[in-house]
C-alpha positions in Angstrom: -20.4 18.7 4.0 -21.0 16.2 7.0 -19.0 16.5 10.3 -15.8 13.9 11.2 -17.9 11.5 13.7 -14.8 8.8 13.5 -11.7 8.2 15.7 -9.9 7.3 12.0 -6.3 9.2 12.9 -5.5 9.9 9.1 -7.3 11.5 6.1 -6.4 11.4 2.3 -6.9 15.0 0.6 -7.9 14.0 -3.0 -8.0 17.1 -5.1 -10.1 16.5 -8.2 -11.4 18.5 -11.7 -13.2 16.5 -14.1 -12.1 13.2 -13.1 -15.8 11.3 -13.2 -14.1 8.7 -14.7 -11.6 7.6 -11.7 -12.9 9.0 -8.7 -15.2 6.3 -7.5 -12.5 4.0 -8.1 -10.1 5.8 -6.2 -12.3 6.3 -3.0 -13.4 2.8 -2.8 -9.3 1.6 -3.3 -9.1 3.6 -0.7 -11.3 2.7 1.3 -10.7 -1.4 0.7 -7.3 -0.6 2.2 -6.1 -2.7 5.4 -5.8 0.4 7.5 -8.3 2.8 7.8 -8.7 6.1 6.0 -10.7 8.9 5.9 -11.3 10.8 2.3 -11.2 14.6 1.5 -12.2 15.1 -2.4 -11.9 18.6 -3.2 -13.5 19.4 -6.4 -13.6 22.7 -8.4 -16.5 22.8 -9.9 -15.8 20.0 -12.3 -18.5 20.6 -15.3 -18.5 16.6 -15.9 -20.3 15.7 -12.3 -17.4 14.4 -10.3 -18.9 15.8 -7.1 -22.3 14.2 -8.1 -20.1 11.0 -8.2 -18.6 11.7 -5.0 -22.1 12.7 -3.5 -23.7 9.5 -4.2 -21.1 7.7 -2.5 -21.3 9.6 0.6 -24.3 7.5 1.5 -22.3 4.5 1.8 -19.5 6.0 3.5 -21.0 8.7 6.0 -19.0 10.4 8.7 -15.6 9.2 6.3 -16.2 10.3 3.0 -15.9 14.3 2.6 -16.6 17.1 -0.1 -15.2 20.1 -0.7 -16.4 21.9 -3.1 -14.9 25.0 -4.7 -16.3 27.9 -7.2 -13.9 26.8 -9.9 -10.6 26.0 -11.2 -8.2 27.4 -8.7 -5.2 25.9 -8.5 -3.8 22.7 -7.3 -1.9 25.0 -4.6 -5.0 26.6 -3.1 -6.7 23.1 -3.1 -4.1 21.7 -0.8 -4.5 24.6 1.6 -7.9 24.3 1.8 -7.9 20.7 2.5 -5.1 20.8 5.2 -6.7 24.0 6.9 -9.8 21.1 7.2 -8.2 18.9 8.3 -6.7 20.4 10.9 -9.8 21.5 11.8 -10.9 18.4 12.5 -8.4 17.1 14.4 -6.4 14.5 12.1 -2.7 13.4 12.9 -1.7 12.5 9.4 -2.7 14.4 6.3 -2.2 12.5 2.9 -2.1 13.6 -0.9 -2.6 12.1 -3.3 -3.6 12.3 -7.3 -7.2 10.3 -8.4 -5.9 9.4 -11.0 -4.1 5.8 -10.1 -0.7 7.2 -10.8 -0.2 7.1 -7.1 -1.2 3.5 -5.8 -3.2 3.4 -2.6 -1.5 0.9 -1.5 1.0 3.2 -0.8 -0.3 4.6 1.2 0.0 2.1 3.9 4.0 2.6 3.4 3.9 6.6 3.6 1.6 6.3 7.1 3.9 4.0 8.9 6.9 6.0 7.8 5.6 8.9 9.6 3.3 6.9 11.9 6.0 4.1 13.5 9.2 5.3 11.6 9.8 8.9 12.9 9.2 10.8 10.0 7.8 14.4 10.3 7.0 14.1 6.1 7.1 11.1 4.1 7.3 11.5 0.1 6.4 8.6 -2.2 9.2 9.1 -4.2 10.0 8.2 -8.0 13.5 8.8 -7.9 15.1 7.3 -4.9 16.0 4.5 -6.2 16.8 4.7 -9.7 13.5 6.2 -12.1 10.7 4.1 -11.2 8.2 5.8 -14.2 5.7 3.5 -15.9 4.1 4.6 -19.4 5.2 8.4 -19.3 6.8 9.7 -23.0 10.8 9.4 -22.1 10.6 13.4 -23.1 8.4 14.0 -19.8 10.5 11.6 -17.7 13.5 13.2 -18.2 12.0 16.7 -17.8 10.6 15.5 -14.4 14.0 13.5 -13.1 16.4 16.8 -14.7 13.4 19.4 -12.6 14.4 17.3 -9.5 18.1 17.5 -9.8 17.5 21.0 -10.6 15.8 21.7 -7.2 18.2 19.5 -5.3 21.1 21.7 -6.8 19.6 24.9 -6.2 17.6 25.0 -3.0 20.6 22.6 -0.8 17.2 19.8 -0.3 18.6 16.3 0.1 15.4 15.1 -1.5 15.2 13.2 -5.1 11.5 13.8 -6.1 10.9 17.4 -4.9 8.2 17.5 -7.5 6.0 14.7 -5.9 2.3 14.8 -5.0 2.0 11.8 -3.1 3.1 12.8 0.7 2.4 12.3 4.4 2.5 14.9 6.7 2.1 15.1 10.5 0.1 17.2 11.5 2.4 18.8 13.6 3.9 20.5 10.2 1.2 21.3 8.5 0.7 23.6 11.9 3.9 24.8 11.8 4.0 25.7 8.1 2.6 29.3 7.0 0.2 27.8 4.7 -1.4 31.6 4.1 2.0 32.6 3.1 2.4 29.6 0.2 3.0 31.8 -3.1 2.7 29.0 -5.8 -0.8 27.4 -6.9 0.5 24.8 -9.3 2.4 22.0 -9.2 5.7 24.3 -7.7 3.4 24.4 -4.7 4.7 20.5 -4.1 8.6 21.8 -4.5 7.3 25.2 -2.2 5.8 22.7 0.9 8.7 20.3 0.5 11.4 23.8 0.8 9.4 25.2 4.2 9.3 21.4 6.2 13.3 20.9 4.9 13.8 24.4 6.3 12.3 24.0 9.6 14.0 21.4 10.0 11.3 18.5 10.0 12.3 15.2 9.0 12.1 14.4 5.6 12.4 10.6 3.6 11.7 9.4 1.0 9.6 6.0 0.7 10.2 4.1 -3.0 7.3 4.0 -4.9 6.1 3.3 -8.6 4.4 6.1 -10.6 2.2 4.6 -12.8 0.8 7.2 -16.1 -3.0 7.7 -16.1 -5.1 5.4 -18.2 -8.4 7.5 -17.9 -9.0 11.0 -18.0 -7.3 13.7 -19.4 -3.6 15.4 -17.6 -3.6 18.6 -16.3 0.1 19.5 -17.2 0.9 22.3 -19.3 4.0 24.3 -20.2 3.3 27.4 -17.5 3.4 24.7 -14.5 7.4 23.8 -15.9 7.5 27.6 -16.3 6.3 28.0 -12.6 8.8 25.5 -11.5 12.0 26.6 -13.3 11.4 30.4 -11.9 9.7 29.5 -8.4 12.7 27.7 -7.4 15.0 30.4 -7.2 12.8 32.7 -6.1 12.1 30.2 -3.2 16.2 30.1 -2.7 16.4 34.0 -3.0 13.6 34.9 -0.3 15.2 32.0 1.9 18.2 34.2 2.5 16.5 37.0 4.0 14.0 34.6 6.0 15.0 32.9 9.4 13.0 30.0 10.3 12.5 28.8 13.8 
């Protein structure tokens, strides 16, 4: 893994397993973007050579391109962690998620950064649901599971916030400090609603930014039954342990 030798403020963690067929794509729309980023691709052990992928490419974008690799399929929870423990590490203001697959549009991006960067946001949330259901290509089945798990968490945990379930986020770095990432009890995607609970309850500033989620074209999902399953339960766990928990 090379060393951060840039003054680039901002870094996008890309978590990835088996995606050979989107993540050069990904990095270089990344990387074509107006504003400067730096790349995190965290990949767990993907058996179809996505790190190989990511490898090569290094050479043409050294000291801004960086691997983490993992000993296999951990979770898309632990990923996160691991990628905002680095980079913390090395010293970057604004820490970005996104998914390799295109359903996030790195274009985006740009709107998320200044949100947090110029706007005054502590986490901005490229959000599905803020303005009506802005879903392209998903079965209607899935979209309304995803816009009813929303309203769900909003009812349940108090959060003012339309697409708790969203991977596509800016955070300062400020709350990623502040956050007990050791203490984050969910590995799938419940980990997004989890992050989302903590910076609400700490009182960090939360909006959302209007964006259009776009279904994958290549590659295969990684959504099954137990992440819904995850979800449903997690949340009132989350609720229950937050009235025994003060948070300064």
């Amino acid at each position: 893994m090379q060393s951060v030798t840039t003054t680039v403020d901002s870094v996008v963690i890309i978590p990835t397993y088996n995606e050979k067929e989107n993540v050069a794509a990904i990095i270089e729309a990344v990387f074509a973007l107006p504003r400067k980023f730096d790349v995190l691709i965290i990949d767990d052990n993907s058996p179809d050579g996505t790190a190989d992928i990511v490898k090569d490419l290094q050479k043409d974008h050294p000291g801004h391109l960086h691997l983490l690799q993992r000993a296999g399929k951990l979770g898309l929870g632990t990923a996160y962690i691991a990628g905002f423990k680095w980079a913390l590490e090395h010293g970057y203001s604004y820490v970005c998620e996104m998914d390799a697959d295109f359903s996030h549009n790195p274009n985006d991006l740009l709107k998320l950064y200044d949100a947090c960067a110029n706007q005054g946001a502590d986490v901005a949330i490229g959000s599905r649901y803020v303005t009506g259901v802005n879903v392209v290509n998903w079965p209607m089945g899935r979209v309304l599971m995803s816009f009813y798990a929303s309203r769900y968490v909003r009812i349940v945990t108090g959060m003012p916030i339309n697409d708790s379930t969203a991977g596509f986020v800016c955070y300062r770095s400020e709350v990623l400090r502040k956050l007990p990432l050791d203490s984050i009890r969910f590995k799938g995607y419940a980990f997004q609603i989890e992050m989302k609970f903590l910076a609400y309850k700490y009182g960090f500033k939360i909006v959302e930014v209007p964006i259009i989620f776009v279904n994958r074209v290549l590659g295969t999902s990684k959504m099954s039954s137990g992440i819904f399953s995850e979800g449903f339960f997690g949340v009132l766990r989350l609720k229950w342990s937050s009235l025994f928990h003060k948070y300064r």
